[in-house]
N, CA, C and O atoms as a GROMACS GRO file, in nm:
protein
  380
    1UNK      N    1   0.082  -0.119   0.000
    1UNK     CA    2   0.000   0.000   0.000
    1UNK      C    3   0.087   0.127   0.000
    1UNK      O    4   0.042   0.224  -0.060
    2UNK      N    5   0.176   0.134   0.045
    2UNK     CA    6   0.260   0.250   0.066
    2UNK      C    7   0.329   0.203  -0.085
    2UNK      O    8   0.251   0.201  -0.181
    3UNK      N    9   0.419   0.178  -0.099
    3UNK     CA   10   0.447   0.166  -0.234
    3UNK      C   11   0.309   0.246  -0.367
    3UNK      O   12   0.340   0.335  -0.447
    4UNK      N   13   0.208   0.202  -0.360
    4UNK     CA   14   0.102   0.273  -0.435
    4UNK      C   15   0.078   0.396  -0.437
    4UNK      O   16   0.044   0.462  -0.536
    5UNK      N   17   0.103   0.458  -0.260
    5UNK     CA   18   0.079   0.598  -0.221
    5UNK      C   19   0.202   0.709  -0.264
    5UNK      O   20   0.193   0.831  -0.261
    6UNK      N   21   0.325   0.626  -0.308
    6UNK     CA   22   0.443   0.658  -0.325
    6UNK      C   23   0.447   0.703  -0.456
    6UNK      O   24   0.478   0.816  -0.492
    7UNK      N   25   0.410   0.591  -0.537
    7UNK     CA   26   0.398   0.592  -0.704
    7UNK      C   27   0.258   0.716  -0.748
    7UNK      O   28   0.248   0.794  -0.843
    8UNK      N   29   0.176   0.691  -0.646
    8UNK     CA   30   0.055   0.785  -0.726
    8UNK      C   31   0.111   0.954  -0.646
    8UNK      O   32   0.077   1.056  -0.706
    9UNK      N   33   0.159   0.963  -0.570
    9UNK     CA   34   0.206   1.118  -0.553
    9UNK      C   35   0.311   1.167  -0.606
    9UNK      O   36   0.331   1.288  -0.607
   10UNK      N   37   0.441   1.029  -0.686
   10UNK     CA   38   0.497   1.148  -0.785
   10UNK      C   39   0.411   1.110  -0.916
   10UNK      O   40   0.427   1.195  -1.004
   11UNK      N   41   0.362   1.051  -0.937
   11UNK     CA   42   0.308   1.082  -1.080
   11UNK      C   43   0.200   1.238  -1.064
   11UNK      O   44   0.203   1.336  -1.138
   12UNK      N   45   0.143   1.221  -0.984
   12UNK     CA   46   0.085   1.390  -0.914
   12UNK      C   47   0.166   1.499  -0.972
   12UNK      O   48   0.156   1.588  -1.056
   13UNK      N   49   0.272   1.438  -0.866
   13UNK     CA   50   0.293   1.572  -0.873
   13UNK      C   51   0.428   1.597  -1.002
   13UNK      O   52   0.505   1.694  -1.006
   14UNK      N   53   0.426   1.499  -1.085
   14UNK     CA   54   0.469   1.527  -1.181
   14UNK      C   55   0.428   1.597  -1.283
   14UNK      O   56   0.478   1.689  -1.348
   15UNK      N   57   0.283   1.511  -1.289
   15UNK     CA   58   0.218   1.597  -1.374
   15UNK      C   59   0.133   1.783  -1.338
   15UNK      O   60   0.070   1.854  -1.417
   16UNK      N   61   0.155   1.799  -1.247
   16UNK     CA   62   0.128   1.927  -1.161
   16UNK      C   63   0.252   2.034  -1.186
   16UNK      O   64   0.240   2.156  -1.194
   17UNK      N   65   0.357   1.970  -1.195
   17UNK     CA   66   0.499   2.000  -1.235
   17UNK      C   67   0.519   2.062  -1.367
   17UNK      O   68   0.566   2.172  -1.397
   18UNK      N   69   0.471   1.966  -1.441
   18UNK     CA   70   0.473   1.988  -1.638
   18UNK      C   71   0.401   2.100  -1.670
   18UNK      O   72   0.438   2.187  -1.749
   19UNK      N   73   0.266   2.099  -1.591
   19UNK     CA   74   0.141   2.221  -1.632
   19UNK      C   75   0.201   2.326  -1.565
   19UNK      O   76   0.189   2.436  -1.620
   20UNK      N   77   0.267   2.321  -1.451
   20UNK     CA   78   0.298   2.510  -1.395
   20UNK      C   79   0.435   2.526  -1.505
   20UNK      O   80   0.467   2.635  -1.552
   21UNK      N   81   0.499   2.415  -1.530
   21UNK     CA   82   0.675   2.444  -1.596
   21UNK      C   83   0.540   2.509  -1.751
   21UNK      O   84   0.568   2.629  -1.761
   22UNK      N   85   0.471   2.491  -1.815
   22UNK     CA   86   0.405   2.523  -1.955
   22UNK      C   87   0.355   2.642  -1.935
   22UNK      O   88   0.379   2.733  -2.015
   23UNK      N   89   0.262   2.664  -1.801
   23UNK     CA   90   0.267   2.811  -1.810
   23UNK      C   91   0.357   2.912  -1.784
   23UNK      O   92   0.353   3.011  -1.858
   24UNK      N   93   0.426   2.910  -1.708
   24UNK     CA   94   0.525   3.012  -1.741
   24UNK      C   95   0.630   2.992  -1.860
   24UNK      O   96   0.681   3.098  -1.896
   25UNK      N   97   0.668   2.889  -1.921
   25UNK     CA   98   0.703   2.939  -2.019
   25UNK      C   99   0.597   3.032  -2.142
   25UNK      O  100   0.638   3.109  -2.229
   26UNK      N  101   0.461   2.993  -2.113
   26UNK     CA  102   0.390   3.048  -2.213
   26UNK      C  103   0.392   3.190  -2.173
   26UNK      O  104   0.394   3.281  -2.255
   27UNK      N  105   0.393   3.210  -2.040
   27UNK     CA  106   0.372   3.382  -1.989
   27UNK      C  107   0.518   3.479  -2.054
   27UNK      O  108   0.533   3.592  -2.100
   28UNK      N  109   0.610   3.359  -2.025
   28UNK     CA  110   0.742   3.426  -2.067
   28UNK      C  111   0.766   3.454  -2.223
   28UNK      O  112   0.852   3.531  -2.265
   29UNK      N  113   0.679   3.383  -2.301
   29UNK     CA  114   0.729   3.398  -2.458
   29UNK      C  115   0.675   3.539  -2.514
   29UNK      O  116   0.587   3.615  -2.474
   30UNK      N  117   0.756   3.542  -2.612
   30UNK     CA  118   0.734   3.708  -2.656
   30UNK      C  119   0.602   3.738  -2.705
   30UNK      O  120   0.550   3.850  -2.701
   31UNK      N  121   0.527   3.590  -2.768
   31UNK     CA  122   0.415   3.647  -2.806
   31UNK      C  123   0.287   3.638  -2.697
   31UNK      O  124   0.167   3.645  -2.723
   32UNK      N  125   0.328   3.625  -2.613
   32UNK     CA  126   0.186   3.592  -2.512
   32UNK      C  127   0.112   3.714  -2.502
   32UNK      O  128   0.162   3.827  -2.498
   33UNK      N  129  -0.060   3.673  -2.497
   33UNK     CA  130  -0.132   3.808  -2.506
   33UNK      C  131  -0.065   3.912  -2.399
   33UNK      O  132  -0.085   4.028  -2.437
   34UNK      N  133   0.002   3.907  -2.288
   34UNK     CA  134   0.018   4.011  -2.196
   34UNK      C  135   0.083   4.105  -2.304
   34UNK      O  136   0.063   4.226  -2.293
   35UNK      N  137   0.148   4.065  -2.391
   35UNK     CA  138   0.231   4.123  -2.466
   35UNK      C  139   0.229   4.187  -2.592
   35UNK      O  140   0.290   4.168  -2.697
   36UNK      N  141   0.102   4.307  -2.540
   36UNK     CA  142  -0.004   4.273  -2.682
   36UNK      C  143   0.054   4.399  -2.808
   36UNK      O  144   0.015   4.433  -2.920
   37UNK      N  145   0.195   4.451  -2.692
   37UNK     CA  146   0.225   4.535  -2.783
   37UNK      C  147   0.311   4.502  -2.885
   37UNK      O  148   0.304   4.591  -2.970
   38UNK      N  149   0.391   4.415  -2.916
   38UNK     CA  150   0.425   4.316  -2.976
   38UNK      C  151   0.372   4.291  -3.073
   38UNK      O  152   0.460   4.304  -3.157
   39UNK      N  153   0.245   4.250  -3.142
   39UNK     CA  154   0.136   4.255  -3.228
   39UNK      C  155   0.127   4.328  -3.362
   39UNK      O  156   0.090   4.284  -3.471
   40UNK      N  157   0.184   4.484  -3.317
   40UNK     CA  158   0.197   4.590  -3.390
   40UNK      C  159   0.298   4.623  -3.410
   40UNK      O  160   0.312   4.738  -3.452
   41UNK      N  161   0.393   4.555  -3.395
   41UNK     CA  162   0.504   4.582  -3.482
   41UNK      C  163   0.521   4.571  -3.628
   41UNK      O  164   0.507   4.459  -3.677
   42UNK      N  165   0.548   4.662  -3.700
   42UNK     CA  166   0.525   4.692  -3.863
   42UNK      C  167   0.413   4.731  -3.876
   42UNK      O  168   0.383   4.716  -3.994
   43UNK      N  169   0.319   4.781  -3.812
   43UNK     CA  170   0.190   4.866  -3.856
   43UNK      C  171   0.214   4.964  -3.904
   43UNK      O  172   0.296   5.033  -3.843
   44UNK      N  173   0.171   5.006  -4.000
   44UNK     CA  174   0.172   5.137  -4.042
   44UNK      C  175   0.057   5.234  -4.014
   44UNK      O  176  -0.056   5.200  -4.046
   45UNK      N  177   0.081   5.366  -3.949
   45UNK     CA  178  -0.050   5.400  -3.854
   45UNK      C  179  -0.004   5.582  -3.933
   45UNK      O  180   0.106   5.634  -3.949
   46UNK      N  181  -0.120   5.624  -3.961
   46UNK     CA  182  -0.126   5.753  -4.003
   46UNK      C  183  -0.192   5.884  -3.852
   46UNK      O  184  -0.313   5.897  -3.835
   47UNK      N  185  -0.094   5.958  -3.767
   47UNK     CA  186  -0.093   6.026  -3.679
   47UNK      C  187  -0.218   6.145  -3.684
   47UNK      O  188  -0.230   6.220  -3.781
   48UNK      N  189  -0.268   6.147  -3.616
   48UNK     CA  190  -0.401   6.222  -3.598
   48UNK      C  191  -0.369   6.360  -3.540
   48UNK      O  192  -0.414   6.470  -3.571
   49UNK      N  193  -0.257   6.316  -3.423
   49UNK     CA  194  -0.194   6.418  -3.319
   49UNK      C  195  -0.081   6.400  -3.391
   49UNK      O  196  -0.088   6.298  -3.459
   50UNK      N  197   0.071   6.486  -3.408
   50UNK     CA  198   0.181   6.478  -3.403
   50UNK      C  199   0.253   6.461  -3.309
   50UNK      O  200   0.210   6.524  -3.212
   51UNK      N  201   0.372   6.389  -3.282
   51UNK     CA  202   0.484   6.410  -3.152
   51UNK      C  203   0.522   6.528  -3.164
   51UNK      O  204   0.525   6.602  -3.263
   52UNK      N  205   0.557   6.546  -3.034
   52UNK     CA  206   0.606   6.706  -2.972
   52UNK      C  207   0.693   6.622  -2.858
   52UNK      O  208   0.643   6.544  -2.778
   53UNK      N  209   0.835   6.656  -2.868
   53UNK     CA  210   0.922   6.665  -2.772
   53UNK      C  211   0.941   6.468  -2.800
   53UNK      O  212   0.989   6.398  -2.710
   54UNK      N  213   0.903   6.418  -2.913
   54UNK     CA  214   0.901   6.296  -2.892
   54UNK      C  215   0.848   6.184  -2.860
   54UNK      O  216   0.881   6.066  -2.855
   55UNK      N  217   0.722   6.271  -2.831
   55UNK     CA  218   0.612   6.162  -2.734
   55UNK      C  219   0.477   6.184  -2.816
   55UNK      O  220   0.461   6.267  -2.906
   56UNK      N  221   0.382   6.092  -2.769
   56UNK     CA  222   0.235   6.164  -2.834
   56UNK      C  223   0.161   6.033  -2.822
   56UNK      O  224   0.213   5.953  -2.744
   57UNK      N  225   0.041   5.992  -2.888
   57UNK     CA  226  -0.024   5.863  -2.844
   57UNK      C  227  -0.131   5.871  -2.960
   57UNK      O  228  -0.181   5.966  -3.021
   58UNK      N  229  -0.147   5.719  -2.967
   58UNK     CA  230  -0.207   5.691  -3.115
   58UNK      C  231  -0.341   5.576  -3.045
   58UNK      O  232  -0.359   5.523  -2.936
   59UNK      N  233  -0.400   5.578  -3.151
   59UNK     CA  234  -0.520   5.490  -3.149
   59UNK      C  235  -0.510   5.332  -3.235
   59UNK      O  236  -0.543   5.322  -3.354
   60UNK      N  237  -0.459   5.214  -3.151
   60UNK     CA  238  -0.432   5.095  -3.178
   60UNK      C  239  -0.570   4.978  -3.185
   60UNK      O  240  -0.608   4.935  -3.076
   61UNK      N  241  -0.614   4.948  -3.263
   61UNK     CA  242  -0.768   4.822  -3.218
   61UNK      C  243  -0.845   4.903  -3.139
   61UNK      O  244  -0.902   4.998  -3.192
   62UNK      N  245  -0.862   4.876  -2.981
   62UNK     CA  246  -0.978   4.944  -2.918
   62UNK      C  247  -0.860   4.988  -2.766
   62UNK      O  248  -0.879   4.957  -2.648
   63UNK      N  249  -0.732   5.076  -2.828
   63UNK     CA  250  -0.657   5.093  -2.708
   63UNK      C  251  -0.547   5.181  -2.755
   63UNK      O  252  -0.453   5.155  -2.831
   64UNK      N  253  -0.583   5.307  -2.684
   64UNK     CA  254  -0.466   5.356  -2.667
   64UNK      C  255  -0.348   5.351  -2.661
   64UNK      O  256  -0.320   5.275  -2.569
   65UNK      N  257  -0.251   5.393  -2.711
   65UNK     CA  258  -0.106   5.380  -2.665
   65UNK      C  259  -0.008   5.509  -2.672
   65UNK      O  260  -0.015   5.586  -2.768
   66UNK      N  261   0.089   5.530  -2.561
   66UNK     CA  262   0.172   5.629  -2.542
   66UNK      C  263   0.253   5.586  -2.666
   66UNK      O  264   0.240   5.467  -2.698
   67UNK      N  265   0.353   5.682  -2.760
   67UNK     CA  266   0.386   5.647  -2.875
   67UNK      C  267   0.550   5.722  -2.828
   67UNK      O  268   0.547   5.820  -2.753
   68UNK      N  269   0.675   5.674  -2.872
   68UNK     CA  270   0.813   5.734  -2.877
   68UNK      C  271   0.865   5.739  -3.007
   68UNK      O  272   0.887   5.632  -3.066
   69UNK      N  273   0.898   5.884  -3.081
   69UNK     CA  274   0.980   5.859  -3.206
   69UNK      C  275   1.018   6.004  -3.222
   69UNK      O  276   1.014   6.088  -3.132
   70UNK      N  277   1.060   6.027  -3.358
   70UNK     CA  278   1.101   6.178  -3.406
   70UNK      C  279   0.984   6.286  -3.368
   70UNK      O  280   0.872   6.242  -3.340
   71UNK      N  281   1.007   6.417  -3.367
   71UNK     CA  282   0.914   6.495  -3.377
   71UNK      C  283   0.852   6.500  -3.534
   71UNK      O  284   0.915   6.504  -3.639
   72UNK      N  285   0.742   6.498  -3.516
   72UNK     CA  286   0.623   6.452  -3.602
   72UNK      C  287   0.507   6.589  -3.609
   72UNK      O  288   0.471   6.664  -3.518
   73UNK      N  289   0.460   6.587  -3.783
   73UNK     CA  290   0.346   6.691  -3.736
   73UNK      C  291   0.212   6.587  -3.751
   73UNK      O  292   0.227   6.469  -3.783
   74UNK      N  293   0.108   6.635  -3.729
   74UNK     CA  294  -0.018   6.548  -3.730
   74UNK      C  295   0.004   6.487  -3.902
   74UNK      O  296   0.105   6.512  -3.969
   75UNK      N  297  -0.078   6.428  -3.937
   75UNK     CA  298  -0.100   6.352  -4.036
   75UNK      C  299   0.023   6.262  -4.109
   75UNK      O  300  -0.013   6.209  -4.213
   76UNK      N  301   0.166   6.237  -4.068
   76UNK     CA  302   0.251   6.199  -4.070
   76UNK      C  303   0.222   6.055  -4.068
   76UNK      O  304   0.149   6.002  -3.984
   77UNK      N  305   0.291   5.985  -4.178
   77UNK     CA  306   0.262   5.837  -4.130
   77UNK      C  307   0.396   5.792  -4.060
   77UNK      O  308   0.513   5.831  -4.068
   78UNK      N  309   0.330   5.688  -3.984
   78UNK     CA  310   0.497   5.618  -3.866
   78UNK      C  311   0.475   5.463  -3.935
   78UNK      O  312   0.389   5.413  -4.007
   79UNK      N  313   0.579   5.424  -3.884
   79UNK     CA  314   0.517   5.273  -3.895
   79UNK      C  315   0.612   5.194  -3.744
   79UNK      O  316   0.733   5.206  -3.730
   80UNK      N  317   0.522   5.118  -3.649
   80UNK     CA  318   0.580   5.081  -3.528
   80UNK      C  319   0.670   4.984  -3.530
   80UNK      O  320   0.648   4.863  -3.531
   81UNK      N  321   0.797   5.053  -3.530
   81UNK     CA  322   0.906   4.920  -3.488
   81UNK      C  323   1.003   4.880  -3.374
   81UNK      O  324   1.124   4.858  -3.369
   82UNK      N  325   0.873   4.878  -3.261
   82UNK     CA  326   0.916   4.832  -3.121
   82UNK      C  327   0.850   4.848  -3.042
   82UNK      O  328   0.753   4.918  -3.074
   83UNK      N  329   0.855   4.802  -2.901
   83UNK     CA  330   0.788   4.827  -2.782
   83UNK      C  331   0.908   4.801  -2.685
   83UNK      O  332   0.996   4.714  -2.692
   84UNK      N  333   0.883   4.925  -2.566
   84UNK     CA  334   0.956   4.938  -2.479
   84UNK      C  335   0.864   4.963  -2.332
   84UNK      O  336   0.828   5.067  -2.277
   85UNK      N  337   0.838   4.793  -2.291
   85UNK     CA  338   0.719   4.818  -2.218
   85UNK      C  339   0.572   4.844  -2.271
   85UNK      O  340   0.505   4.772  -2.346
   86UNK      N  341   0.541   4.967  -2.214
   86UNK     CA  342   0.424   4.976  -2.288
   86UNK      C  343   0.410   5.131  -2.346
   86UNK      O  344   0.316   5.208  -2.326
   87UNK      N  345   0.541   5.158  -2.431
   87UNK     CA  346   0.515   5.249  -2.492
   87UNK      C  347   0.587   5.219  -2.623
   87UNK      O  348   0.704   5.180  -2.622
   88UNK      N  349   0.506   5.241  -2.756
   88UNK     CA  350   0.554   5.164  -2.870
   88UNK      C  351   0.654   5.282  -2.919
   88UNK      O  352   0.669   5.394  -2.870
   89UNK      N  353   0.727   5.211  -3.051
   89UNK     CA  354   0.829   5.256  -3.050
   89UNK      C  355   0.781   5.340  -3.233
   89UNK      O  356   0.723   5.268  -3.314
   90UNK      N  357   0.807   5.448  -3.260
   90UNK     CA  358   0.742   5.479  -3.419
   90UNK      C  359   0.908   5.515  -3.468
   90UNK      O  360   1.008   5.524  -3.396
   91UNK      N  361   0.894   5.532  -3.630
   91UNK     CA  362   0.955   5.567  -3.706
   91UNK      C  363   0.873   5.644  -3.795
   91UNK      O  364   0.751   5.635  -3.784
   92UNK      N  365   0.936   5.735  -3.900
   92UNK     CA  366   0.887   5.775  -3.967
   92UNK      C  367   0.874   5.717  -4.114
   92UNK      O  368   0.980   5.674  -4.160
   93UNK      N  369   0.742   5.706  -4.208
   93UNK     CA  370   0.801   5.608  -4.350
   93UNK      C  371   0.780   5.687  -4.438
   93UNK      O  372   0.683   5.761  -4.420
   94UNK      N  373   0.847   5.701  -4.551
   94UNK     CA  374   0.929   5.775  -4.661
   94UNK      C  375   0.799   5.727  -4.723
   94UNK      O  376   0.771   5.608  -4.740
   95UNK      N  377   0.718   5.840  -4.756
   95UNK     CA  378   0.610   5.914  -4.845
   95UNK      C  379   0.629   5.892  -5.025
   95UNK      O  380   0.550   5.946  -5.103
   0.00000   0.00000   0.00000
């Protein structure tokens, strides 16, 4: 009997083992939804507001985002190539 109780608690907790080791690798990979800024990288997004001083914020799906790149006037197109946290990263693209 002990022998049985032995065998069925590491198979437990082996398999209890595998499922927490899968989620965090899934939390950790670059594309996991937490990481939704990621997504938009290479979008090409036409600026409503311009950057001033470098900064400014654009309208992504149904979400805001703080935006970092050159100074920009409104209607400027960027296209996003990065995220730093949660503020994406713009460039400007040759018209």
């Amino acid at each position: 009997m002990i022998w049985f109780v032995l065998f069925a608690s590491t198979v437990f907790g082996l398999y209890f083992w595998r499922q927490y080791a899968q989620r965090q690798r899934e939390l950790n990979s670059p594309l996991a939804s937490h990481r939704s800024g990621h997504s938009h990288i290479g979008q090409v997004v036409v600026l409503e507001q311009g950057l001033q001083n470098g900064a400014g914020r654009i309208r992504l799906g149904n979400r805001d985002w703080n935006i970092r790149g050159p100074n920009l006037p409104p209607g400027a197109k960027v296209r996003v190539t990065g995220v730093d946290g949660t503020v994406l990263l713009v460039d400007r693209v040759a018209a």
